[in-house]
N, C-alpha and C positions, 0 to 999 in steps of 0.2 A: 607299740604299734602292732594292728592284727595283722594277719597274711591279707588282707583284702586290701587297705590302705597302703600295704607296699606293693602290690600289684597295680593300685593305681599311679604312686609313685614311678615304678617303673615304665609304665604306658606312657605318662605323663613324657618323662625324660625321655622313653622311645621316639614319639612324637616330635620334641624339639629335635631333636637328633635328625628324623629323617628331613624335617622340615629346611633344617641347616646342611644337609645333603642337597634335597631339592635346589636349595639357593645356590649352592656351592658350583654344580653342575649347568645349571642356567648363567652362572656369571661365565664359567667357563667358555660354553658356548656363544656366548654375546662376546668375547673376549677373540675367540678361535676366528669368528667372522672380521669382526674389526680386524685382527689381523689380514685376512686375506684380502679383505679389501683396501687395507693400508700398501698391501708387496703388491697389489694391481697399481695400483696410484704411483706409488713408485715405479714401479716399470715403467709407464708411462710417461712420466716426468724427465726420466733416465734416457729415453728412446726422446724425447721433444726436446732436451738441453742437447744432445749429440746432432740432433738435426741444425739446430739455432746456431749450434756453434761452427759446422759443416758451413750455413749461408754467413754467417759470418765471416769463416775463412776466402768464401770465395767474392762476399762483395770486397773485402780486402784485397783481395787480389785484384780483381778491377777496375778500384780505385787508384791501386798502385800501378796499374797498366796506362788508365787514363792521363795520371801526371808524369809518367815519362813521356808519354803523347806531347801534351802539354809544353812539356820543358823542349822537347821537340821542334815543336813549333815557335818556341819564343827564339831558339838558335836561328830557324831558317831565317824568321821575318826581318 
């Protein structure tokens, strides 16, 4: 093999190399995004289940206000 054919050789395999860089850094960053937008999602999610759960707590509680009312009223009648 002359010096000129392993210099293509090498260019050659440079090339995949960096091309396989290029990929590697683009997944990365499509990766780095999806993340951030997955721990926003989350937050969100996090922060909307604490709320649901807060109206939750408190229609329970009114509901449980209501049937002591309720029981209440079947005593007086």
């Amino acid at each position: 093999m002359d010096s000129n054919n392993q210099t293509q050789m090498t260019n050659i395999e440079l090339k995949k190399l960096e091309t396989g860089v290029d990929d590697l850094l683009q997944a990365c960053s499509k990766l780095t995004n999806e993340n951030k937008s997955l721990r926003r999602q989350q937050e969100t999610l996090v922060t909307e289940r604490a709320s649901l759960i807060e109206k939750n707590r408190l229609a329970r509680t009114r509901i449980e206000a209501m049937i002591v009312r309720l029981k209440s009223m079947e005593v007086h009648s």
